[in-house]
C-alpha positions as CSV (number, residue, x, y, z in Angstrom):
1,X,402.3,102.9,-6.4
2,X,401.6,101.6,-3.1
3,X,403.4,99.6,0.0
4,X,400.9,97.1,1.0
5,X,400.6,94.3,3.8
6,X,398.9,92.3,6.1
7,X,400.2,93.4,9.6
8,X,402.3,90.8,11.5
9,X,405.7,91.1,9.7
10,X,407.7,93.8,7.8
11,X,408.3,90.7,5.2
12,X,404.8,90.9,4.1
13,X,405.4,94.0,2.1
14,X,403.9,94.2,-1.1
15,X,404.1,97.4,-3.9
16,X,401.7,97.6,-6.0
17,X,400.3,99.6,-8.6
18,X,396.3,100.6,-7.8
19,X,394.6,103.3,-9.6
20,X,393.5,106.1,-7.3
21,X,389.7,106.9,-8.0
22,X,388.6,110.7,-8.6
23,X,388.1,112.3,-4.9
24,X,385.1,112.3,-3.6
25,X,383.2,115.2,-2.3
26,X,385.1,117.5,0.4
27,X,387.9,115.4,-0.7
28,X,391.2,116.1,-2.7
29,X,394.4,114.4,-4.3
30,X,397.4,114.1,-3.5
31,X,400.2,113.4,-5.6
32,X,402.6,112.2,-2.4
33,X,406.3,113.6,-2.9
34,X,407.6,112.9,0.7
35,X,406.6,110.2,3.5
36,X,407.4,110.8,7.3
37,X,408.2,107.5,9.1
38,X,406.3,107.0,13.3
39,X,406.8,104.4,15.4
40,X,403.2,103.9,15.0
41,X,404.0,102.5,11.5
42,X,406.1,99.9,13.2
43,X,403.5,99.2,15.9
44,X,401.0,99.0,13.2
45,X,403.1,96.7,11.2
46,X,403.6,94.2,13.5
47,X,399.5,94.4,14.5
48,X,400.8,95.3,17.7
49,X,398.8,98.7,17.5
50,X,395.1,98.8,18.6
51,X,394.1,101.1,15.8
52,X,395.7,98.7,13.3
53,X,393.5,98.0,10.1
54,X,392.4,94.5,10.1
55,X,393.2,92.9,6.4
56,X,395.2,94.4,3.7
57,X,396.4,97.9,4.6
58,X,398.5,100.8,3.8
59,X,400.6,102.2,6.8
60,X,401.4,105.8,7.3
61,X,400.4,108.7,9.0
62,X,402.1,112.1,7.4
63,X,402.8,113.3,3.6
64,X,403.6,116.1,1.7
65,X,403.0,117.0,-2.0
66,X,400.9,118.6,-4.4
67,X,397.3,118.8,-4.9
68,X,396.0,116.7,-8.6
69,X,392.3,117.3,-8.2
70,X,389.4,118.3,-5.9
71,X,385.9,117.2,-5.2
72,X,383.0,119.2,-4.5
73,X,382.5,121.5,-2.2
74,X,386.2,122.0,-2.0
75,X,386.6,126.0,-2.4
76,X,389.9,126.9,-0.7
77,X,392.5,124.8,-2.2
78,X,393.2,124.4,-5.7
79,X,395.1,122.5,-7.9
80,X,399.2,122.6,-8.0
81,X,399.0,123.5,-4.5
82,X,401.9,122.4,-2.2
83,X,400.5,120.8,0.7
84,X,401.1,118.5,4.1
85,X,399.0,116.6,5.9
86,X,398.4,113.4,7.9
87,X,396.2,111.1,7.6
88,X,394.5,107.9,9.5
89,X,396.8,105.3,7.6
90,X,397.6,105.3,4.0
91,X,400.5,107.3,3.1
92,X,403.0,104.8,1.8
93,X,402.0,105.7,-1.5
94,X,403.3,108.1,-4.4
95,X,399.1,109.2,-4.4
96,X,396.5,109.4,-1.8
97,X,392.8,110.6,-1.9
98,X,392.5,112.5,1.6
99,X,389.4,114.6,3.4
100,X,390.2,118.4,3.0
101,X,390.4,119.0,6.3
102,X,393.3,117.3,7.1
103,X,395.5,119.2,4.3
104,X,397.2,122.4,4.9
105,X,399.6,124.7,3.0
106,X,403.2,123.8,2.9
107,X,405.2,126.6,4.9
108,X,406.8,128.6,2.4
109,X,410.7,128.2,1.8
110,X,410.1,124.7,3.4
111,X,410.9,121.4,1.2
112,X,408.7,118.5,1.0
113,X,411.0,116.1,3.2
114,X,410.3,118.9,5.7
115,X,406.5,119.3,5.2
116,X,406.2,115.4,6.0
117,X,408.3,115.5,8.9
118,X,406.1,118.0,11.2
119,X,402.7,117.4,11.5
120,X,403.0,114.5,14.0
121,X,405.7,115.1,15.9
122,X,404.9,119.0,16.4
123,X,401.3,118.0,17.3
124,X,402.1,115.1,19.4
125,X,404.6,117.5,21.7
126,X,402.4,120.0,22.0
127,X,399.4,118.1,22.8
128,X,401.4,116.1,25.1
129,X,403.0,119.7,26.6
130,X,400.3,122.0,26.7
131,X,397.0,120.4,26.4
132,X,397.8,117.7,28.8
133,X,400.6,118.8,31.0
134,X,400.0,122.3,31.6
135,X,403.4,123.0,31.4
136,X,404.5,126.5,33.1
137,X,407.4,128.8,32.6
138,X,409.9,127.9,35.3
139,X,408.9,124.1,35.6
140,X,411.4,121.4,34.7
141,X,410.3,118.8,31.9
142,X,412.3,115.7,31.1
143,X,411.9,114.4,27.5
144,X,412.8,111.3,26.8
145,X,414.1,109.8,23.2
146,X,414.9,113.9,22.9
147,X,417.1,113.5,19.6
148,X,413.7,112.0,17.7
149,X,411.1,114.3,15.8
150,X,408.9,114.5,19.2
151,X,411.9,115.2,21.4
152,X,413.3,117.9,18.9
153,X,409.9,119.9,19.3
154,X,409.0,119.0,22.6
155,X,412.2,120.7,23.7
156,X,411.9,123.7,21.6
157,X,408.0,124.0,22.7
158,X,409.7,123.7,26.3
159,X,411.9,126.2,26.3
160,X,409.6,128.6,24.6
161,X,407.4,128.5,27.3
162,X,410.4,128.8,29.6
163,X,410.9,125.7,31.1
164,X,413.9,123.9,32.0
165,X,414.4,120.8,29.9
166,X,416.4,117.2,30.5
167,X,416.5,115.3,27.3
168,X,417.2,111.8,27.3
169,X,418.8,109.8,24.8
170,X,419.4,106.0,24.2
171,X,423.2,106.8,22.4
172,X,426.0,108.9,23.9
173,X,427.0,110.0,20.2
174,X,423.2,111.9,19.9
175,X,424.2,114.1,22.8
176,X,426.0,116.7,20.3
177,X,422.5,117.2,18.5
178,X,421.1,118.0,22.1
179,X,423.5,120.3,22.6
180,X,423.0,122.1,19.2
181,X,418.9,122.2,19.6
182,X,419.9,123.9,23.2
183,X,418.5,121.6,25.9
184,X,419.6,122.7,29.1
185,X,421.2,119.1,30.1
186,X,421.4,115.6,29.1
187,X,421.4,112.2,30.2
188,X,422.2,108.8,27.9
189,X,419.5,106.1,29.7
190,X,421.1,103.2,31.4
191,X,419.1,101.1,33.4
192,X,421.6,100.4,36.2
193,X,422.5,104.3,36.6
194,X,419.3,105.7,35.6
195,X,418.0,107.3,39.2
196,X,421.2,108.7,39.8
197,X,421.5,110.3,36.4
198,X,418.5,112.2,37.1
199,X,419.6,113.2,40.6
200,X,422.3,114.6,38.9
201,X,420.6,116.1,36.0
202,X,417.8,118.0,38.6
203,X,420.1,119.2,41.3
204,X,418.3,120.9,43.4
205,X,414.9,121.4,40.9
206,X,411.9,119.4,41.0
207,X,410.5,117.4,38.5
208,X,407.6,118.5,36.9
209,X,406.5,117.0,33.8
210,X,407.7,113.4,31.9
211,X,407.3,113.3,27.9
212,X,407.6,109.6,28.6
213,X,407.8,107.4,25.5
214,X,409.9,104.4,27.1
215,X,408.4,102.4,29.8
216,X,409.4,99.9,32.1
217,X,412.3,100.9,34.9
218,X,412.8,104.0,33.0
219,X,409.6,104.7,33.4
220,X,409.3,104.0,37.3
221,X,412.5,105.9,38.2
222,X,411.0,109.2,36.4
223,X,407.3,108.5,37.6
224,X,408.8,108.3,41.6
225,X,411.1,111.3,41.1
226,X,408.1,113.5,40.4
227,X,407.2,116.6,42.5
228,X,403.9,116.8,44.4
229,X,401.4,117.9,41.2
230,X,403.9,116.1,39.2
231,X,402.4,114.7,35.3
232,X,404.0,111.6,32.9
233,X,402.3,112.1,29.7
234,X,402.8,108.4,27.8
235,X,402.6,108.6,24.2
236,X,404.6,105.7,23.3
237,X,406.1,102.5,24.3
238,X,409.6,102.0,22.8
239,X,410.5,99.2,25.0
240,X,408.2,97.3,23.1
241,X,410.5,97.9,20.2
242,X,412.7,95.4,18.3
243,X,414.9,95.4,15.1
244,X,413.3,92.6,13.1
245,X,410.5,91.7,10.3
246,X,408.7,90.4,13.2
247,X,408.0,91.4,17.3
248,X,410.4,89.3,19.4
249,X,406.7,87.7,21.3
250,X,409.0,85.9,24.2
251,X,410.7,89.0,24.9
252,X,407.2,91.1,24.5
253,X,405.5,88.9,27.4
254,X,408.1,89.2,29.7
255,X,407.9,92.9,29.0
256,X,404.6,92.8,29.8
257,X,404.1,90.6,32.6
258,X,406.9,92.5,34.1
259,X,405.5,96.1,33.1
260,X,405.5,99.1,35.8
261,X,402.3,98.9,37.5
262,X,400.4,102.4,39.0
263,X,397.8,101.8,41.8
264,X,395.3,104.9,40.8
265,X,393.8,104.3,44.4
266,X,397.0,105.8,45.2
267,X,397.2,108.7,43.5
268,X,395.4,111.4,45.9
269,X,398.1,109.7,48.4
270,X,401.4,111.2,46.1
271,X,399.8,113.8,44.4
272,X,401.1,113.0,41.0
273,X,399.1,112.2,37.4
274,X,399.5,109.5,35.0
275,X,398.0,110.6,31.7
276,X,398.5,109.3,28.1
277,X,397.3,109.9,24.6
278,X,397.7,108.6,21.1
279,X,397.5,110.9,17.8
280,X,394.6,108.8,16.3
281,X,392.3,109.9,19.0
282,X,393.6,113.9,17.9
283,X,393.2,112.7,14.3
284,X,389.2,112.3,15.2
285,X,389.2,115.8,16.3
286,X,390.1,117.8,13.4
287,X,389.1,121.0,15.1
288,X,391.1,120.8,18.1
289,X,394.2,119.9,15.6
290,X,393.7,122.8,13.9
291,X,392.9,125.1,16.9
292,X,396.8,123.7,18.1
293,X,398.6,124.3,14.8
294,X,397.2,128.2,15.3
295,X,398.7,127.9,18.8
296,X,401.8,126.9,17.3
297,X,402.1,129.4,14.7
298,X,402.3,132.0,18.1
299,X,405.5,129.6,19.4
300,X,409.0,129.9,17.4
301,X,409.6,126.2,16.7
302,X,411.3,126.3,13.8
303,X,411.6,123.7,10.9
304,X,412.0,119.5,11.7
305,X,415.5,118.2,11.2
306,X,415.5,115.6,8.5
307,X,418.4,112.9,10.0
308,X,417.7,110.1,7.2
309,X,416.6,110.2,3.6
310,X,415.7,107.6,1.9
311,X,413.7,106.8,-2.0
312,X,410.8,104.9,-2.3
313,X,411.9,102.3,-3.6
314,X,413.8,101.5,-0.2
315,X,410.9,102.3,2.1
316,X,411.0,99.0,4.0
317,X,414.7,99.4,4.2
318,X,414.2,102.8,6.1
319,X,411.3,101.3,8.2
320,X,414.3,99.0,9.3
321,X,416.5,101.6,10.0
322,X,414.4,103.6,12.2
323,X,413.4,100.0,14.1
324,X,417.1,100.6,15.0
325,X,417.3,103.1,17.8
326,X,420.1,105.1,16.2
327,X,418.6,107.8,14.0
328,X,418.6,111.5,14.6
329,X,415.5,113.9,14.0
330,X,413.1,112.4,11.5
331,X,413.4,110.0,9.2
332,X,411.7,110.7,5.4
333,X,410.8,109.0,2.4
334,X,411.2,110.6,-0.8
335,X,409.4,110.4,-4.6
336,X,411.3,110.6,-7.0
337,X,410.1,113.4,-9.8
């Protein structure tokens, strides 16, 4: 079985039942048993993402489940195999055919819910971290939307490299889960008291590094309270975000028209870098993903925390829940056995 739409409105959902063809060579399938839900999928959704399929189209980006069958020239994965793995679109399905190279073992001890709820996020703060940012032990890094999958790893990649982290959160009741993952301080976004709450938050450290994922005056406040060298690394828009089958477009425009603007000519002048990145460009890259993951495996990041379960059968009811603003850690998808 498999979610289907045209992208312009969660209402457009469709399931249906499509037999999935044998794999084809360097290919294998997947028998999905667990889905892990991006804001990319909303995006995607509502056509407002570039990378969007045009027509009839499958969201998703992350799974986990077993191996069915392999195609030639597949030697080092074999049938019944627990696996994870993302993919380019396509895994709001109970069954997937998927390139080889983009499956990998399931930790062991780890449960499916879990297996779907790492790939992206861990990759994404990393990337975003390491690859980009440069981050150092004894810099301070603010993460923004810090209770989410990408916060909770970005802050435990962070502090493993011995930074000092802020988390930001759009809810005073997710400050507890901050707190439990260990970030050094805190601050629930408001608008109005945004540049003092970060005063507050730094002391007397500088700013070195934004995980920014929010935009707008959020995003100026943080981009002006950089140190000299300073980086934002944008992977995400969430302003753009909206609970709804369809975008608010009245709001969107003014949220465009009225977006923070960055004059590069200006740069050299403060010193600071503006760099952003989406996962669909890593996805292209296969290589470098894998060269990361073995990075990782040297980091103690631990295992995602699954906030929200829901069954297949109620996967547009989850989408809508994460649209909200108010989950905690990563929200998953489960097939039932």
């Amino acid at each position: 079985m498999t979610y289907e739409l045209t992208a312009g409105s969660l209402a457009n959902f469709k399931l249906v039942d499509r037999p999935l063809p044998p794999p084809a060579p360097g290919e294998v399938s997947i028998a999905v048993k667990a889905i892990g839900l991006n804001f990319a999928d909303v995006f995607a959704i509502w056509g407002l993402y570039s990378a969007t399929p045009e027509g009839t189209f499958t969201p998703g980006l992350e799974y986990a489940g077993y191996v069915t069958a392999i195609g030639e020239d597949v030697e080092d994965i074999a049938v019944g195999d627990a696996v994870m793995g993302v993919t380019r679109f396509g895994a709001y399905t109970t069954a997937l055919n998927i390139d080889r190279r983009y499956v990998l073992p399931l930790p062991e001890g780890w449960s499916m819910a879990e297996g779907a709820a790492y790939l992206v996020q861990v990759l994404t703060a990393y990337y975003g971290l390491v690859n980009l940012g440069q981050l150092q032990a004894g810099q301070t890094v603010l993460i923004h939307s810090a209770a989410g999958g990408v916060g909770t790893f970005a802050g435990r990649i962070a502090r493993q490299l011995g930074a000092y982290t802020i988390g930001t959160v759009g809810h005073a009741d997710k400050v507890p889960y901050l707190q439990r993952e260990g970030y050094d301080n805190w601050i629930v976004r408001n608008k109005r008291t945004f540049k003092t709450d970060l005063q507050r938050a730094l002391g007397e450290r500088e700013l070195h590094m934004i995980m920014e994922c929010i935009g707008g005056k959020i995003f100026s406040v943080g981009f002006e309270a950089l140190a000299p060298m300073g980086r934002s690394i944008v992977y995400g828009a969430a302003r753009y975000g909206s609970v709804g089958n369809r975008p608010n477009y009245p709001r969107l425009l003014w949220q465009y028209l009225t977006r923070p603007k960055i004059d590069p000519q200006n740069l050299p002048e403060i010193n600071k870098s503006l760099m952003g990145f989406n996962l669909i460009w890593l996805y292209e890259r296969a290589e470098l993903m894998h060269n990361i993951l073995q990075e990782l495996t040297a980091l103690d990041v631990g295992r995602p925390h699954i906030g929200h379960r829901f069954p297949f059968a109620e996967l547009p009811a989850a989408v809508r829940t994460f649209q909200g603003g108010k989950t905690v850690g990563k929200v998953v998808v489960e097939v039932e056995e």
